[in-house]
C-alpha positions in Angstrom: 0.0 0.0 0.0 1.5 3.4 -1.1 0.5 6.5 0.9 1.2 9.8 -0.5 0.0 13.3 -0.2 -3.0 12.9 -2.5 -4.6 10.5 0.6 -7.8 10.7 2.2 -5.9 10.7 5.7 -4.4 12.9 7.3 -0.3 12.9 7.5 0.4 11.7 11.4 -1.7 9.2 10.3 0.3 7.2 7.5 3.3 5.2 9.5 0.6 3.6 11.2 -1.2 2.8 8.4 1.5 1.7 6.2 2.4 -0.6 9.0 -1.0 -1.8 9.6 -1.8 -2.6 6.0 1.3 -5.4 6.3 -0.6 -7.2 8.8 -2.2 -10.8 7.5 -5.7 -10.5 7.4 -6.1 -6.8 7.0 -8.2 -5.9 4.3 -7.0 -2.7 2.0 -7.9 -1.5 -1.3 -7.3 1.1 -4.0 -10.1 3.6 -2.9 -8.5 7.5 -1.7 -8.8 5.8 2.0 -7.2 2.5 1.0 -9.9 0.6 3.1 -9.1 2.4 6.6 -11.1 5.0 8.5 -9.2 7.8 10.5 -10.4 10.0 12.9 -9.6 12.6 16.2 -12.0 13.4 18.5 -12.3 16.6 20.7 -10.8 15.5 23.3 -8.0 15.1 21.2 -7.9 11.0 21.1 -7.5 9.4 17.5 -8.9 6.1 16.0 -8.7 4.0 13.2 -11.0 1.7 12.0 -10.0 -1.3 10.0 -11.3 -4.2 8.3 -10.2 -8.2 8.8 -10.7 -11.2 6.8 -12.3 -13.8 9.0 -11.8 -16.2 6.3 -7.8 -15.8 6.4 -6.4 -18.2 8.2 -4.3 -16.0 10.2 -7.2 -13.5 11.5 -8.0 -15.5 15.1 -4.2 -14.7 15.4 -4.2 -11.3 14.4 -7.0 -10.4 16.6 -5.0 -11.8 19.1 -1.6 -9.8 18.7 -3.4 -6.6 18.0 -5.4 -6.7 21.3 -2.0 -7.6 23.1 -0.2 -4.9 21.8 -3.1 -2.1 21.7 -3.8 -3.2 25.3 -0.1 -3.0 26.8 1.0 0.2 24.7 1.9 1.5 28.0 3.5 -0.3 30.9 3.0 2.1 33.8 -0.9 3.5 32.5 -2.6 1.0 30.5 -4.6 2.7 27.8 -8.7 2.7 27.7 -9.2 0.4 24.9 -12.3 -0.2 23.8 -13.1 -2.8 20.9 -16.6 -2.0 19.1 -17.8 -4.7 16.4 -19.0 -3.1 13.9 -20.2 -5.3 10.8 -21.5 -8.4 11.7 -20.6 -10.8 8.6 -22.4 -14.1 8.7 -20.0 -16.9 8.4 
């Protein structure tokens, strides 16, 4: 996946999704957002939504890592994680 100026997100945000579209299982594609959702909120907290493919055979895993690493960013002040599911796919 290529990020460059002409994206749909904004700058801070493309090391993070360059890395993330490496990960097995993540779904990108050749739209302006490349598949990914970015956003900050007032408070000044950011997100990113992303998409998986249950059917790869490495998405139980990456669920796994992801939630390990998103939950112990921080050693001394774990962060407020919360995990929404958003489309239900029937499987």
């Amino acid at each position: 996946m290529e990020i460059d100026d002409a994206d749909k997100h904004e700058v801070r945000f493309h090391p993070l999704l360059k890395f993330l579209s490496r990960i097995p299982a993540m779904q990108t594609n050749e739209t302006p957002s490349r598949g990914f959702g970015t956003g900050e909120n007032d408070d000044g907290g950011r997100s990113v939504k992303l998409t998986l493919d249950i059917r790869h055979p490495l998405a139980r895993r990456t669920v796994q890592e992801l939630g390990h690493v998103l939950i112990a960013l921080s050693i001394d002040e774990p962060l407020p994680s919360v995990f929404n599911r958003c489309h239900l796919l029937p499987i």
